[in-house]
C-alpha positions in Angstrom: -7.1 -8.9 -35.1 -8.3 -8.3 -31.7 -6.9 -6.1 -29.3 -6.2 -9.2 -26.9 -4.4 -11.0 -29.4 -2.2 -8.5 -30.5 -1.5 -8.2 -26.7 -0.8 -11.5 -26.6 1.6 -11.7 -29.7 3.4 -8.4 -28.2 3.6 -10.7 -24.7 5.2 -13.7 -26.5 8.0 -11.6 -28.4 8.8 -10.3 -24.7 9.8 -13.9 -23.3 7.6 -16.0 -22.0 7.7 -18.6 -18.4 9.8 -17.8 -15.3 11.2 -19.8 -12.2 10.0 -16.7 -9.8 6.3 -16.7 -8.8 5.3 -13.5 -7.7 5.9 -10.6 -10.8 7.5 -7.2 -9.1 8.1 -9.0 -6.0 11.2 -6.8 -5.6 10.8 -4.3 -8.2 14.7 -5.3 -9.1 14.0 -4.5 -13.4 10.7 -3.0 -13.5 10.9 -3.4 -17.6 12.0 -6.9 -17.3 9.0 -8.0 -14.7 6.5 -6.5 -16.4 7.2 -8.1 -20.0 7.7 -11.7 -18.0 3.9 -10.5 -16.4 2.6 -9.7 -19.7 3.8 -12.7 -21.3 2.1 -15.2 -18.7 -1.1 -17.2 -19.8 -2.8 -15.6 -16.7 -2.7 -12.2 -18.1 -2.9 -13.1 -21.1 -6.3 -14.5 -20.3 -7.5 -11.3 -18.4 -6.4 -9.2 -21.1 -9.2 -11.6 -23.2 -11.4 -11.3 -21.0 -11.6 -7.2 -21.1 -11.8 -7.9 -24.6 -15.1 -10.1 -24.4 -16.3 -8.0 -21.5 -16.5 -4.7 -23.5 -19.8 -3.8 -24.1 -20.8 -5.3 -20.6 -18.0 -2.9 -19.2 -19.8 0.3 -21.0 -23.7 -0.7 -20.1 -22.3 -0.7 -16.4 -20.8 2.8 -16.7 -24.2 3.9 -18.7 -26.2 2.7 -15.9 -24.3 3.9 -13.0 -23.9 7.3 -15.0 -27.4 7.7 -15.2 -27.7 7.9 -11.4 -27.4 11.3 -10.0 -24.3 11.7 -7.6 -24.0 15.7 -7.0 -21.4 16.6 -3.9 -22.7 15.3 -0.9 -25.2 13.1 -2.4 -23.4 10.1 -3.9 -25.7 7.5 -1.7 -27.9 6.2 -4.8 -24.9 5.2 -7.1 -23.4 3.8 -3.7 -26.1 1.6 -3.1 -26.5 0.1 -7.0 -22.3 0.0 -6.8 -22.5 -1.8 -3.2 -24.5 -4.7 -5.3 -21.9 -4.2 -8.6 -19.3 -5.3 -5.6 -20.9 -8.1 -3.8 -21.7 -9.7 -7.7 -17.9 -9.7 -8.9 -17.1 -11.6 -5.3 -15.3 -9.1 -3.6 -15.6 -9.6 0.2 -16.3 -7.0 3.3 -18.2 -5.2 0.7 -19.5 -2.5 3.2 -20.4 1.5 2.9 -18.5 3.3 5.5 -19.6 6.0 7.4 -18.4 8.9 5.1 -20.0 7.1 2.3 -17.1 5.6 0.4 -17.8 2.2 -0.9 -15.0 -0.2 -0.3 -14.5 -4.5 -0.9 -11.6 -6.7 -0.5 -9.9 -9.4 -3.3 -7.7 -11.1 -1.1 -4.0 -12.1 -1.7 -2.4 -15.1 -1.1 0.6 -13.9 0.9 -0.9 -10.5 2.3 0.9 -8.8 4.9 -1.9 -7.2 6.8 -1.5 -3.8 4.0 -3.8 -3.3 1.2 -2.8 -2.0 -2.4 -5.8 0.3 -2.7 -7.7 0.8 -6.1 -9.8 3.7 -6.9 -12.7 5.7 -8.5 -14.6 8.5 -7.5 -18.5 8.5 -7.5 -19.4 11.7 -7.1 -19.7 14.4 -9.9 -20.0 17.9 -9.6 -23.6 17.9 -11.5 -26.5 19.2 -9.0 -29.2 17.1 -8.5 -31.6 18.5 -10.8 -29.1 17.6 -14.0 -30.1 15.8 -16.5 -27.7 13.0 -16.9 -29.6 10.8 -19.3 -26.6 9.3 -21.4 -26.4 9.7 -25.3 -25.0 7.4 -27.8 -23.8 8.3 -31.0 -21.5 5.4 -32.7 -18.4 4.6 -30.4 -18.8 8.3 -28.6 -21.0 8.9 -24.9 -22.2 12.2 -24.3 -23.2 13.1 -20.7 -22.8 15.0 -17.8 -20.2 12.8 -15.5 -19.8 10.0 -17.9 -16.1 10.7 -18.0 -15.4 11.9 -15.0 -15.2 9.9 -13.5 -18.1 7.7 -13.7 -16.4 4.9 -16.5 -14.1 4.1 -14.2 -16.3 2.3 -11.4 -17.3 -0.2 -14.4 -13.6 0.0 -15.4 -12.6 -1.5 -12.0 -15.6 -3.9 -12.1 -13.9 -5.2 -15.2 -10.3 -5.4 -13.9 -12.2 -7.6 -10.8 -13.8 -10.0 -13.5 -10.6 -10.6 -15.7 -8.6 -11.3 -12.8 -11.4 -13.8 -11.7 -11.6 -15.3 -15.4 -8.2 -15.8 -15.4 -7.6 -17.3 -11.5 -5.1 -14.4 -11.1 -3.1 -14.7 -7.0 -2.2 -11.2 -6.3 0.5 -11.5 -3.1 -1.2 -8.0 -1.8 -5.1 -7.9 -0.8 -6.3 -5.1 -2.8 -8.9 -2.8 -1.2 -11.1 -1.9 -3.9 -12.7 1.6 -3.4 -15.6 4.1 -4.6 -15.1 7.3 -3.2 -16.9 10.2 -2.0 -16.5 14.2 -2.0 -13.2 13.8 -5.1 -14.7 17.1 -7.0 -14.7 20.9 -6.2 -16.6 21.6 -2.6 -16.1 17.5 -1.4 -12.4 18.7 -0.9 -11.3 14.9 -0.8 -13.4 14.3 1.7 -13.9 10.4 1.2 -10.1 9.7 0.7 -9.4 11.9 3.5 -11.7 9.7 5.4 -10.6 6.3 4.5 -6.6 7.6 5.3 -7.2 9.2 9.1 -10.6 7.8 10.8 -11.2 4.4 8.2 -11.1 1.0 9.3 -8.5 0.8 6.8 -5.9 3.9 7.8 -2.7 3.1 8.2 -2.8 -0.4 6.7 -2.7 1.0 3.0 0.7 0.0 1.6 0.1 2.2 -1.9 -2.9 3.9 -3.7 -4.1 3.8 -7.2 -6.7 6.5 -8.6 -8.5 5.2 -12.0 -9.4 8.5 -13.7 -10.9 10.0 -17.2 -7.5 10.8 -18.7 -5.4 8.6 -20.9 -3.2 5.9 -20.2 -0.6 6.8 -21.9 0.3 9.4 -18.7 0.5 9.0 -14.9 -0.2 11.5 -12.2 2.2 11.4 -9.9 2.8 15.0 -8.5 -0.9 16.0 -7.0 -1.1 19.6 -6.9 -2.4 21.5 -3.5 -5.1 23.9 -3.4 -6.6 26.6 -1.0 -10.4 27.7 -1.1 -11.4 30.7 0.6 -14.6 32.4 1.1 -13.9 36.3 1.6 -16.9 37.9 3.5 -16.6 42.1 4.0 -19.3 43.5 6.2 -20.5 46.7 7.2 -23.4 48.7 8.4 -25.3 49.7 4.8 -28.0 52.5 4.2 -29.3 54.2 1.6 -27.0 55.1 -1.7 -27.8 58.7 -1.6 -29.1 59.6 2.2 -26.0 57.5 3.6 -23.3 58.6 1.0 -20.2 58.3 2.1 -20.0 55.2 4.8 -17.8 52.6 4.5 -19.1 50.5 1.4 -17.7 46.6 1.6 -18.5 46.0 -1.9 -15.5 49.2 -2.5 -13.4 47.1 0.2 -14.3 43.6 -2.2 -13.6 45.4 -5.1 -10.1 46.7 -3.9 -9.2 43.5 -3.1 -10.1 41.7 -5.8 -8.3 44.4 -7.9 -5.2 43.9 -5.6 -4.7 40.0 -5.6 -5.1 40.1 -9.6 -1.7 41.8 -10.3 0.0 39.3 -7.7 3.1 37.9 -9.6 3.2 33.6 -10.1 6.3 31.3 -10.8 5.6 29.5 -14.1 7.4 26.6 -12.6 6.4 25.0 -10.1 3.2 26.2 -11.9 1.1 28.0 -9.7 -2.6 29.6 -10.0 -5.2 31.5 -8.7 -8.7 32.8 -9.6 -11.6 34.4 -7.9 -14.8 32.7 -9.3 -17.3 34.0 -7.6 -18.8 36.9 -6.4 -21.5 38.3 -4.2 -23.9 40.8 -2.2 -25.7 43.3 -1.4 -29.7 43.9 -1.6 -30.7 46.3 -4.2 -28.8 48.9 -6.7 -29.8 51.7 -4.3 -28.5 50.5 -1.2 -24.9 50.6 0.3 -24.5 46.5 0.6 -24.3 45.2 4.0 -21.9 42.7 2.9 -20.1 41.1 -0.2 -18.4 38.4 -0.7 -16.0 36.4 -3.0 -14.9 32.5 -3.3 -11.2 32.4 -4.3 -9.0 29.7 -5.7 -5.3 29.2 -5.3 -3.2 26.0 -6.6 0.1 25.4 -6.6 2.7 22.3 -7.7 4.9 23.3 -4.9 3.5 23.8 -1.0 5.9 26.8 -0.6 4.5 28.8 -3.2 1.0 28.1 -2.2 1.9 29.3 1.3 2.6 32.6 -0.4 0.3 33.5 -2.6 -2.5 32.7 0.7 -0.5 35.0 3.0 -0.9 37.5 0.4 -4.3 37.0 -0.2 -4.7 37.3 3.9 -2.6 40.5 4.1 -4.9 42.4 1.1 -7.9 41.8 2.2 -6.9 43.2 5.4 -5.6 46.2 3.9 -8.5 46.2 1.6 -10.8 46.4 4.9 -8.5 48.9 7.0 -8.1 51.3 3.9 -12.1 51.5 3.2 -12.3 52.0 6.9 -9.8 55.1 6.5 -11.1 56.3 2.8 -14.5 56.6 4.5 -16.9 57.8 7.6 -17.1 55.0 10.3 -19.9 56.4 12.4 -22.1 53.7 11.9 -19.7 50.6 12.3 -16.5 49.7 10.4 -15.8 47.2 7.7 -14.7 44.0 8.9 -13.4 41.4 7.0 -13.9 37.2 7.4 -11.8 34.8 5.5 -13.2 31.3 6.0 -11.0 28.4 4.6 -13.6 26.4 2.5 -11.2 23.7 1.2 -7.3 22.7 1.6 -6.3 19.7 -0.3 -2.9 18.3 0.5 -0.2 18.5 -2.2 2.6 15.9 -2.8 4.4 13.9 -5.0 5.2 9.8 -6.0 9.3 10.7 -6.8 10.2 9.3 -10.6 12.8 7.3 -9.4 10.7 5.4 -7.3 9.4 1.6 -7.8 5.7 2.7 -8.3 6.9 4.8 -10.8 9.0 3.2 -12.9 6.8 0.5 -12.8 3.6 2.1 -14.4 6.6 3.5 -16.9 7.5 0.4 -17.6 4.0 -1.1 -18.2 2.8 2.2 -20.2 5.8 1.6 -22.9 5.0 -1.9 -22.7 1.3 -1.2 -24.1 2.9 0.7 -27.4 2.2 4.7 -25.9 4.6 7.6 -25.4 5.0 8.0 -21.8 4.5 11.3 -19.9 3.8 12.6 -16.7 1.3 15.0 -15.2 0.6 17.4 -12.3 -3.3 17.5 -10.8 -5.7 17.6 -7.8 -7.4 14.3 -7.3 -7.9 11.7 -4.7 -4.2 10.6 -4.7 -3.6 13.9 -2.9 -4.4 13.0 0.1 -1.9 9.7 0.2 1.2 11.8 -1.4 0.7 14.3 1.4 1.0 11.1 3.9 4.0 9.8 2.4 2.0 7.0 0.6 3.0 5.8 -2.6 0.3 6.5 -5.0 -1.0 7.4 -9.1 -3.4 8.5 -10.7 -3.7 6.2 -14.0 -5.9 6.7 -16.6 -8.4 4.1 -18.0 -8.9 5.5 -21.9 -6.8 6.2 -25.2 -5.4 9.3 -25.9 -7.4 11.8 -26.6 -10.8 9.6 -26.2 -12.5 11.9 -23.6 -13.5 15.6 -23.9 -15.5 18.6 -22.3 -15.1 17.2 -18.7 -17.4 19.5 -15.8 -20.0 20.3 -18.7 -23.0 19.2 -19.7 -21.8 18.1 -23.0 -19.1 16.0 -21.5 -18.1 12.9 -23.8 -15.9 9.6 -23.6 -14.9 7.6 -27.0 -15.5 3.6 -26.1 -14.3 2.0 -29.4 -13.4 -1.2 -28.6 -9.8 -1.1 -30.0 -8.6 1.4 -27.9 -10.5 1.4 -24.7 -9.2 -2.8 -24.4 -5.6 -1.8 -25.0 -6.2 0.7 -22.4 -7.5 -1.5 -19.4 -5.3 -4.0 -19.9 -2.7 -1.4 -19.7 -3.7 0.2 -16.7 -4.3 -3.4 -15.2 -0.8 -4.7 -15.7 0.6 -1.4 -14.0 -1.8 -2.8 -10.7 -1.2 -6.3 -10.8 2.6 -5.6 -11.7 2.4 -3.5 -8.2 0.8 -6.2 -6.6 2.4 -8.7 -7.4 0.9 -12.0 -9.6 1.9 -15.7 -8.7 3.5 -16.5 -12.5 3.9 -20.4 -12.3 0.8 -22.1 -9.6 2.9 -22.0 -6.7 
């Protein structure tokens, strides 16, 4: 049996018409509204049409994957995306001036706010990756593929079943491709579209569409702090200069420091220096070195702490070589340069958006759960904004994310259950005109 009938059969055993025509207008019995949603001929006709649409759904993430979007340089996909947009219907299909790609499905009783739904095209592959895709079977091998690159087609296929099955939202929903989501982007294209967009301050909640399963939401986004540590000094020669200050000693205390620096398990909090730097030849005392440093943190207090401490030991790392050694040429001095700060924040369990992508997770047959991360629904949690991350797959259908031997399982089973999961959390959101009024 296919995956939309059994849908469909699960639907009917829920209950089936309703006097009220707009599903989680008030968000009264999340359970009870979703079941009446899935149980509607309209959904009922999406969910076949993600069935049908499945191997059209996969050849649109192949092709988009297959176009380089490194940090910074997402233009390309943009452009073929922009065209993806305009051919589903969506309207104001524009580029804006960060890059993000963003179209409009209106709603028939919109209020002026947009529900906003999400993927990221950038990946953090450079340029010169080879992101030719591989099949084997069901499975996709290649850089990107995953993450987060399925999910643009997966939103082009949620557009087309809600077409196919003349779905009224009440909300408009802005439909967005964003920009700068991975490692040195630092959220740039959602930080965009929330304080300079067209669009800020008219975004009523925020979905992300990401790699991970369906079965869990995102609903605590976890902060970070970047930091580029840069210790200079005046160099010479190893033996004829012995004894100056030496910045890669002032690095290497520091580094040696901030690794013993004690972390609460919960709220879980991290750090890691990951790379390291300087200095022009083994026989030379290094005129600088350098490291990048990463610190996350569940909870915006810790995070605070463990970046004053990091502050405070470089410092001390810089004032101590300057005492340990001679200063007649020029002292150490140190430079911390804050190379990314993503907001943290968190969608509270109890609340509607919550309980309703709980509601519509059980509903699909998984075990709920809920998870912590850093993605593009930081920036709206840190702004008070309602907003989730979702996934778009099965468990456990998606593997070896950031490498070049990334994957993403696409059996047709699975990955339909799936979207039509994660589209009956957004259209439950938005709300869905049940009975042609």
């Amino acid at each position: 049996m296919q995956v939309a009938a059994r849908l469909s059969a699960l639907a009917l055993a829920l209950g089936a018409a309703f006097s009220a025509p707009w599903a989680m207008a008030q968000n009264s019995n999340p359970a009870a509204e979703v079941e009446r949603l899935l149980a509607s001929p309209a959904f009922k006709t999406a969910a076949a049409t993600i069935d049908k649409e499945h191997e059209r759904i996969v050849e649109d993430g192949i092709k988009l994957a297959e176009i380089p979007a490194p940090p910074f340089n997402e233009a390309a996909r943009a452009k073929v995306y922009e065209k993806m947009f305009k051919d589903v219907g969506l309207a104001d299909v524009k580029i804006d001036a960060e890059g993000n790609l963003l179209g409009i499905r209106k709603g028939a009783k919109g209020d002026g706010k947009f529900v906003v739904v999400s993927a990221h095209m950038d990946t953090v592959f450079p340029a010169e990756t080879d992101v030719k895709v591989k099949r084997e079977g069901t499975k996709l091998h290649g850089p990107g593929i995953g993450d987060d690159t399925m999910s643009l087609s997966v939103l082009l296929g949620f557009i087309r079943a809600m077409n196919a099955a003349h779905i009224k939202t009440r909300d408009d929903i802005l439909f967005v491709g964003t920009v700068g989501e991975e490692g040195p982007g630092d959220l740039r294209g959602v930080r965009y579209l929330f304080t300079k967009g067209q669009y800020k301050d008219k975004i009523k909640s925020f979905f992300s569409v990401e790699s991970g399963g369906v079965d869990s939401i995102t609903n605590a986004g976890v902060g970070s702090k970047r930091y580029h540590i840069t210790f200079k000094g005046p160099g010479g020669h190893s033996y004829g200069a012995f004894g100056l200050v030496n910045p890669m000693f002032a690095l290497a205390q520091a580094a040696s420091a901030f690794s013993r620096t004690q972390v609460p398990a919960s709220p879980k909090t991290t750090y890691s220096i990951g790379l390291l730097g300087g200095g022009t030849s083994v026989n030379s005392i290094p005129v600088s070195s350098w490291m990048d440093v990463d610190m996350r943190s569940e909870s915006p207090a810790e995070l605070k702490r463990v970046e004053d401490r990091l502050l405070k030991i470089v410092q001390e790392a810089a004032d101590s070589e300057n005492f340990a050694r001679s200063t007649r040429e020029g002292k150490i001095t140190v430079e911390a340069k804050l190379v990314g700060d993503r907001p943290g924040g968190e969608t509270a369990v109890g609340s509607p958006l919550v309980q309703t992508a709980k509601a519509a997770i059980e509903a699909g047959g998984y075990k709920f759960g809920y998870r912590s991360s850093s993605t593009d629904s930081n920036m709206a949690m840190s702004l008070g904004v309602p907003a989730l991350t979702i996934g778009r797959s099965g468990p456990d259908k998606s593997g070896r994310a950031h490498s070049l031997d990334e994957w993403i399982d696409v059996e047709k089973g699975p990955m339909v259950k799936a979207m039509t999961t994660s589209l009956s959390i957004i259209l439950a959101t938005t709300g869905v005109e049940l009975d042609g009024k």
